[in-house]
Phi, psi and omega in degrees: 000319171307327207263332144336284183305331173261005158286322189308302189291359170289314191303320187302305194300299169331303188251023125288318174296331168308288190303325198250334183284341136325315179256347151267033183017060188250087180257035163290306186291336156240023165271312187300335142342274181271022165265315165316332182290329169307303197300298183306297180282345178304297192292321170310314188283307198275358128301309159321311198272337161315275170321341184262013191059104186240332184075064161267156158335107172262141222256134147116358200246000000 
C-alpha cells in the first residue's frame, strides 16, 4: 500500500509540474511531464486496487 502512495504523490507532482510547464509553453517538459503522469498514476491506482481486493484475473488456477 506505501508504494501506491507514494506513486499517487508522484502522479500529483507530476500533473503539477505539467500544469506550470504548459503556461511557460515549454512542451518538451510537459509532454514529459504528462507521460510520466500516465505512467505513474496508471500503476498507483492498479496498486491501490490490488491491495484493496480489486478481484483481479486469476492466473493459473
Amino acid at each position: 500500500m506505501a508504494i501506491g502512495i507514494m506513486f499517487l504523490l508522484v502522479a500529483i507532482l507530476c500533473l503539477i509540474g505539467a500544469i506550470r510547464e504548459i503556461s511557460k509553453r515549454n512542451f518538451l517538459g510537459a509532454g514529459y511531464a504528462i507521460v510520466s503522469l500516465a505512467f505513474f498514476g496508471w500503476f498507483s491506482i492498479m496498486t491501490i486496487i490490488d491491495v484493496l481486493g480489486g478481484g483481479g484475473v486469476q492466473v493459473g488456477a
